[in-house]
N, C-alpha and C positions, 0 to 999 in steps of 0.2 A: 509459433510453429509454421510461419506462413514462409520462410525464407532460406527454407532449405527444403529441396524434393529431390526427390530421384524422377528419372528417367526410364523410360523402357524403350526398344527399338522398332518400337510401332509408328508408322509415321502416317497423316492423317493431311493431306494435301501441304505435303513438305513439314510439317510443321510435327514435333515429338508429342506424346502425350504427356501428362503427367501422374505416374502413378499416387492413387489415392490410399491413405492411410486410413486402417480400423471399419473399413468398408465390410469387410469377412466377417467382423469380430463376433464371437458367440454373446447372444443378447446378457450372459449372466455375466462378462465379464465388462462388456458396457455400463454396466449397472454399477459393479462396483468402482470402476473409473469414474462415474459420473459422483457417486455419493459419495468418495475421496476428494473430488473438486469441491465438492458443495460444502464440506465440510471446511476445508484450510478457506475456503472463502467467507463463510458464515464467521469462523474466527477471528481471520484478518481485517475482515469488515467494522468486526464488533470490538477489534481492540486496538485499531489502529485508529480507530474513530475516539476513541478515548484518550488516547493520548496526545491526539489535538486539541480533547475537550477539557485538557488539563491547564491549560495556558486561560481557555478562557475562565475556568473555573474558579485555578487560584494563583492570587498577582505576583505572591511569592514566589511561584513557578516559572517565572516569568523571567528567564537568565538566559543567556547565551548558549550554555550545551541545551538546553529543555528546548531552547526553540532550533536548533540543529535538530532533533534529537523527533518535533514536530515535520520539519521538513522532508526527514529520510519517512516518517510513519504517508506523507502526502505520495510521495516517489509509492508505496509500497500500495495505498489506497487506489489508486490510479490503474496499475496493473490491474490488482480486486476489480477494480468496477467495470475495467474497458478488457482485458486481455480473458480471464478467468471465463468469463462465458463464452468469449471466442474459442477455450478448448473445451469448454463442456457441450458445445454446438460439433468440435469438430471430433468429438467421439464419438457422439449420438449420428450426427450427418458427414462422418469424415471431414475433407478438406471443402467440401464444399460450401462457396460462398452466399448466405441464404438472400439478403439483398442485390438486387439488378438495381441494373441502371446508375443514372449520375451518384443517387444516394449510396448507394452499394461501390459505386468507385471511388467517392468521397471517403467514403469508410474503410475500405481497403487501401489508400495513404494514410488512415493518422490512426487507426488500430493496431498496426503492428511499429509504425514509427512511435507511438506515444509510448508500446510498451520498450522500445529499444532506448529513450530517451530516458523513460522513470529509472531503468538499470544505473545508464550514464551518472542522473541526477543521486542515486543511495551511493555512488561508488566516491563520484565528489564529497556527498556529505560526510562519507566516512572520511574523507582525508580532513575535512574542517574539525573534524571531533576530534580527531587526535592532536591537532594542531591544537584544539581547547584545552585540553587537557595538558600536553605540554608545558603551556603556558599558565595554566593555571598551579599546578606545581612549581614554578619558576619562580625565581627569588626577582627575577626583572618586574619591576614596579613600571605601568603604563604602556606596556606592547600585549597587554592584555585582549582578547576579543570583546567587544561591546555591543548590547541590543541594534545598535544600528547600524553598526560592523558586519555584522550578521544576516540581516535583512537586503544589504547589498550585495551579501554573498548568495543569498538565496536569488536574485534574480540574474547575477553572474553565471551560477551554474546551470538551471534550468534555460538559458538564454544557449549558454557554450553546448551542451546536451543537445540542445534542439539543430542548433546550426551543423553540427556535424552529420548529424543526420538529413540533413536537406538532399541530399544524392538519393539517399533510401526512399521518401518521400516520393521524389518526382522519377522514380524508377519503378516504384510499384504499379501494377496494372490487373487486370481480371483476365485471367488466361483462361480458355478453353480445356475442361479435364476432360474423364471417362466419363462415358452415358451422361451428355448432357450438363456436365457440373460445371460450376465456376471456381478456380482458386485466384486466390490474389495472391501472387509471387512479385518478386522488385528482381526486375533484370539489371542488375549492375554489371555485368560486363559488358551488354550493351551502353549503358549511359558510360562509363568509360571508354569504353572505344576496344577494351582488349581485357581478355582476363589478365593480363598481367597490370595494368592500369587497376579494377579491381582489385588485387592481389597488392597491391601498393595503398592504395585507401585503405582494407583490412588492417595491413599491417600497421600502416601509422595511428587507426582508432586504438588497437591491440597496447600501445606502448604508449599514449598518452590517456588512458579511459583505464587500462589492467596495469598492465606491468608496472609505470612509474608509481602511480597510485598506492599500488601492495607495497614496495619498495620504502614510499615515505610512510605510510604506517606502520612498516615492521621499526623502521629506524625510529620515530618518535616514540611510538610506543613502548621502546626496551629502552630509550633515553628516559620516559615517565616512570616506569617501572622500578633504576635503577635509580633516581631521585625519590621515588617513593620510599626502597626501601633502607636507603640511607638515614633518612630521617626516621624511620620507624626503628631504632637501636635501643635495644634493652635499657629502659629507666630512663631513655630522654625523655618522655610522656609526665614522666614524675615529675620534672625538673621547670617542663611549661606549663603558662598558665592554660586555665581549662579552655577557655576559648582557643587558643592556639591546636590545643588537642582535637577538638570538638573539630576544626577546619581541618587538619592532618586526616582525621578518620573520615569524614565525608570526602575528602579527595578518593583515596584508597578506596569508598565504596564505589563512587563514579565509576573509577578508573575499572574497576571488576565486571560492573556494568558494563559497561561502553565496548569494553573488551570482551567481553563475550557474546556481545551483539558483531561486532568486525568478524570477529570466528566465526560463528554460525550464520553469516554472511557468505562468506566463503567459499566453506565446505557445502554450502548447502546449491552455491549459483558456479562449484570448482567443472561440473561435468558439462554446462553449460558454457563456460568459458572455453575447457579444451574441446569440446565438439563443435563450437562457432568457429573457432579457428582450423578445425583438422579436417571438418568434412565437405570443404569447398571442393564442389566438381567428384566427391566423393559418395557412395549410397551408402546408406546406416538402416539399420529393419527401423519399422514405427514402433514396436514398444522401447527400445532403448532412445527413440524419441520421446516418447511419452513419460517415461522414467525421468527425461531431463531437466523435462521440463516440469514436471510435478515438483522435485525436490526443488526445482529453483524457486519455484511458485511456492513452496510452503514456507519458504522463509517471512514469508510478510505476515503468515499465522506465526511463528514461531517468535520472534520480534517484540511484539506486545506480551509473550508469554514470561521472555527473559525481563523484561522491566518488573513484571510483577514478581518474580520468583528471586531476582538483586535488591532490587530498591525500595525501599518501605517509604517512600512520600509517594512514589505510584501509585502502590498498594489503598494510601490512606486516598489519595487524589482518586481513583480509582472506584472506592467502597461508596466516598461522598460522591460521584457524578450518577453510582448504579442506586444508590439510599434517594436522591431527591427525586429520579426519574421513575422510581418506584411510587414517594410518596405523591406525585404527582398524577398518576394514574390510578390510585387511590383514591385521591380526591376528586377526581373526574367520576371516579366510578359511583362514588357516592351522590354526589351532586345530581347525578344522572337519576340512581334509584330513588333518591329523593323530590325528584321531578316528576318521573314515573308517579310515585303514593301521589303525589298531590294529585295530577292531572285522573288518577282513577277516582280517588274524592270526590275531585269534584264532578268527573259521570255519572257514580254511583247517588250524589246529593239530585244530580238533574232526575235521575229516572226516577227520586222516589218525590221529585213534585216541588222540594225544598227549594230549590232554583230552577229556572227554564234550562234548558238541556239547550237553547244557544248562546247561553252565557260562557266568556271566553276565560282562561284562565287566568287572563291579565285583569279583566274587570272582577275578578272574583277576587286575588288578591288588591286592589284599590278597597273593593268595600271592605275587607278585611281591616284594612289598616285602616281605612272612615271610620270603623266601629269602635276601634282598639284607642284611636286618637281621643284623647280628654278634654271636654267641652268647656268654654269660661264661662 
């Protein structure tokens, strides 16, 4: 929210203000913007964390779309941890920036650049996924993607992502608002020299980060689709062996997958796209700000929802990462109250004379186990 403001024609020793957003807002409606955030955050936090936690959990998982499929949940955690409280600060306190000084300018480049870059980073990942998928139904033996194939591509992208945004970066600054506030806005038409220099950067991230991007997933994806269901032809299933079937029908579930993650990718970051592009030099009210940015932002809940609600080795990956972390706090907790009894034992044995009351719980188990040990 930090890169789009409006204007007013207040001018404050030459210089414009900047009008602040949700300053007015009625505390009840605060509230519920606030526990709307908190909520797609608490989500995305807890399921996108799992789905990282599935690579390390099980080695089966451990394939080329899963670790794509990792990388976009990293893109999406990012946002969660660094952007998410940057709007639920700026509901609570508007746009203003709560950190001064070098830390507070420090944060104000790589806050709104990190969340501009993880965008970058899901939008590449989805063209890898489709390119997997592609190829993965493709009868071409060895132009396949591979784990290491992969892992090149993951610092490719996060590397291309970052670099484009270097403008944003060292354009951003801590501007002077209303009564006293700080925002961090990125003057790019100054660091271009001219809004139309700006208008020229826009446009070439616009058509290599959006448009070409949609472009090759529409086209792979209805080439997979139309390979999928070529082969899925009444009674060929009969006719292969089960292994062959077994692979056909895992592609098809993927592909269902994957593809309604792209979708609700989307729709969900579509008002977000057409309002970065249309409202340059342009004013929008703040709640159709806030609206934009919400649905953008709940895709990273939404995400981990669709894995669990397509794909049943999520589901199982999933049930075993929340079952061992369960039995694990279990057993802590037990261990605990079992430490507790002992340690009241042995107070209650001091006060009644049986042992000195500075005997430590350590020597009290020693002699326990002196006793217990069988003499030759």
């Amino acid at each position: 929210m930090d890169e789009n403001f409006t204007t007013n024609s207040t001018s404050v020793t030459n210089r414009k203000l900047i009008t602040i957003c949700f300053e007015s807002d009625h505390p009840a409606i605060k509230a519920s913007r606030v526990l709307a955030y908190v909520m797609i955050l608490l989500v995305s936090l807890t399921g996108n964390t799992l789905v990282i936690g599935v690579l390390w959990q099980d080695r089966k998982m451990r394939k080329p779309v899963n670790y794509l499929i990792a990388n976009m949940a990293a893109a999406d955690l990012a946002i969660t941890v660094v952007y998410m409280p940057r709007m639920i600060s700026s509901v609570i306190r508007s746009y203003d920036w709560l950190v001064r000084g070098t830390l507070g300018l420090a944060l104000c480049k790589t806050v709104p650049t990190l969340h501009l870059v993880s965008i970058k980073v899901s939008i590449l990942t989805l063209v890898f996924l489709s390119v997997e998928r592609f190829l993965a139904v493709s009868v071409v033996i060895g132009n396949k993607l591979t784990v290491r194939r992969v892992k090149i591509i993951f610092l490719l992208v996060w590397l291309t992502s970052l670099a484009a945004h270097v403008p944003n970066m060292y354009a951003l600054k801590l501007t002077p608002g209303q009564k006293g506030a700080l925002i961090c806005r990125a003057y790019l038409n100054k660091f271009f020299g001219s809004s139309n220099g700006r208008r020229i950067y826009d446009n070439t991230l616009t058509a290599i980060f959006y448009a070409i991007p949609l472009f090759v997933i529409i086209v792979l994806y209805s080439m997979t689709a139309i390979k999928l269901r070529k082969r899925k032809v009444p009674g060929d299933f009969a006719k292969e062996d089960g292994g062959k079937t077994r692979r056909e029908k895992m592609n098809a579930n993927v592909f269902k997958t994957l593809f309604s993650v792209t979708l609700a990718f989307f729709t969900c970051w579509l008002a977000y796209f057409i309002m970065r592009k249309g409202v340059i030099g342009v004013s929008i009210s703040c709640n159709v700000q806030f609206i934009r940015y919400f649905f953008a932002h709940a895709n990273s809940a939404i995400t981990p929802c669709l894995y669990i609600i397509f794909s049943q080795k999520y589901r199982r990956c999933f049930k075993s990462i929340l079952t061992r972390l369960a039995c694990r706090v279990r057993r802590r907790a037990q261990s605990g109250t079992t430490l507790s009894l002992i340690s009241q034992s042995a107070t209650s044995l001091g006060s009644l004379s049986v042992f000195p009351q500075s005997v430590s719980l350590v020597s009290l188990k020693l002699k326990m186990e002196d006793r217990m040990t069988p003499r030759e």
